[in-house]
C-alpha positions, 0 to 999 in steps of 0.5 A: 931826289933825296926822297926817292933814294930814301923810299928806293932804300926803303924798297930795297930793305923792305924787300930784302926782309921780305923775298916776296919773289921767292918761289912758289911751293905747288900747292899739293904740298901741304902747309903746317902752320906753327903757332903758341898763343893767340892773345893780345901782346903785353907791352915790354914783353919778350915773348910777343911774337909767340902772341898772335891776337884774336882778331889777326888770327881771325883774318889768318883763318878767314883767309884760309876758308875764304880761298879755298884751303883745306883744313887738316889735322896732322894725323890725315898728312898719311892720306891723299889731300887735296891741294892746299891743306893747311895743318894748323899747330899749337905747342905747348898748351895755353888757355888762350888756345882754348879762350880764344882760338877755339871760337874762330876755329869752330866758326870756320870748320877749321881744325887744329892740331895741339901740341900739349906739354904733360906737365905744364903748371908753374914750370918755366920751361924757357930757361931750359933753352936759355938760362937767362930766359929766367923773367918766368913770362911763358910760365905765368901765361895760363895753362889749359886744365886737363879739363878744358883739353877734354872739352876741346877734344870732344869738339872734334875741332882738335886732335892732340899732339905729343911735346914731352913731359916737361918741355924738355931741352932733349939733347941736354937731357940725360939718356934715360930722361930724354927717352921718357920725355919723348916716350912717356909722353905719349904713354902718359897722354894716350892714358890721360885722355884715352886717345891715340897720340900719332905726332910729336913736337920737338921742344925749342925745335932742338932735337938730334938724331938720337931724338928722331930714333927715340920718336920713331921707337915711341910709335909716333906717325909724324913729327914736326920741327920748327925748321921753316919751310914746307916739306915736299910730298911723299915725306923723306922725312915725316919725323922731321917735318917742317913749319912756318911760324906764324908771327904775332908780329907781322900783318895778313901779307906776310902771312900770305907771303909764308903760304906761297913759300913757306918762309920770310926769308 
C-alpha cells in the first residue's frame, strides 16, 4: 500500500511539473523555439540549462523533419506558412552554435535564426542582470568570430537577428545608450555583414515599453521575448513575440509537450 501512495505522489508532482493536459495550440500558429548553446553540460556549472548537447538537439531536429514540421527563419513569420512552422533561435552568438548546431542543421534542411550580440569577446554580460552572476562562465564560453558568422551566413542554413551591442540590461541603461544598443545594433550588423537585420532579441528578456518603441523606430519586423508561450496568428504584437525555451536539462517528451503548448507549466 505504501508503495502506491508513493508512486500516486510521484505521479501527482511528476504531473503537476509537467501539465502534459494543457491545451493544445492549433498548429497554424507558428512555434519559435529559443536556444543558446548546443554543447555538452560542465559539471557544477551554473548555466547548464542554456547547454542543450548535440546529440539531444539532434533528436529536437529529427523530431522536427520526422513529423512533418516546417522549418523557417524569423524573417518569413510575415508570410502565409503552413501548419506546423518551426522557427529555430540562437541568442547571443557561441562557437558551439557554429561547431555543432550547424552540422545537424545542414543534415536536415533545417534553418535557424541568430540572435548575435556585436561585441560579444571577454564580456561578461551575465552580471548585467544579476551582480552576483560574476563566475565570468557565460564569458569564457567561445564566441563566433566575425568570420565564422559569414560562413554560416553564406550556407543559407541561417539568417542573422539583432541583440544589441553589448548585451545590454535595457531598462537599466541610460537614455541615449539603451537607444544605441537596440538602434546601433542593427546599423553596426547590417554594415559588418552586408545583410538586412529584420528582428531583434530583447537581452535577459528584459525590455519595457520604451524598448518595444525603440525597436519599432530601429526598423525592426519582429522581435522576440523570452516570455514563454506561442504567439496566435495575425500578431497583436510582433515586437513582443513569444518563445519556448528549450532546456538542456529536459529529455524529447517534454520537448514534445512544449510543441503542443508552448509551455511546461
Amino acid at each position: 500500500m505504501i508503495f502506491v501512495l508513493i508512486d500516486l505522489l510521484l505521479l501527482l508532482v511528476w504531473s503537476t511539473q509537467y501539465r502534459w493536459w494543457g491545451r493544445t495550440i492549433d498548429y497554424k500558429h507558428p512555434r519559435i523555439l529559443m536556444y543558446h548553446m548546443v554543447s555538452g553540460h560542465r559539471r557544477g556549472a551554473k548555466f547548464n540549462k542554456l547547454r542543450v548537447p548535440p546529440a539531444q538537439f539532434e533528436r529536437h531536429v529529427a523530431y522536427l523533419a520526422e513529423n512533418g514540421w516546417t522549418f523557417a527563419h524569423v524573417s518569413e513569420l510575415k508570410n502565409a506558412l503552413p501548419d506546423k512552422t518551426v522557427v529555430l533561435t540562437f541568442d547571443d552568438g557561441y562557437r558551439d552554435n557554429l561547431e555543432y548546431a550547424h552540422p545537424i542543421l545542414a543534415r536536415y534542411n533545417a534553418k535557424a535564426t541568430l540572435y548575435l550580440v556585436e561585441d560579444r569577446f571577454d564580456r561578461d554580460w551575465s552580471t548585467a542582470k544579476k551582480a552576483h552572476h560574476d563566475s565570468g562562465e557565460l564569458m569564457q564560453e567561445p564566441k563566433l568570430t566575425d568570420t565564422e558568422v559569414e560562413t554560416m551566413l553564406a550556407s543559407g542554413v541561417w539568417e542573422l537577428g539583432a541583440h544589441t551591442l553589448t548585451h545590454a540590461n535595457l531598462p537599466a541603461a541610460e537614455p541615449q545608450l539603451r537607444a544605441d544598443e537596440v538602434i546601433q545594433g542593427r546599423t553596426v550588423l547590417q554594415q559588418k555583414f552586408n545583410q538586412s537585420i529584420p528582428s531583434f532579441a530583447y537581452p535577459f528578456g528584459i525590455y519595457d515599453t520604451e524598448d518595444v518603441r525603440l525597436a519599432e523606430q530601429a526598423g525592426y519586423d519582429f522581435a522576440v521575448t523570452t516570455k514563454e508561450g506561442i504567439d496566435p496568428l495575425p500578431y497583436a504584437r510582433p515586437l513582443e513575440l513569444k518563445r519556448i525555451k528549450v532546456s538542456g536539462k529536459e529529455g524529447l517528451w517534454s520537448f514534445k509537450l512544449r510543441l503542443r503548448t508552448g509551455r511546461r507549466k
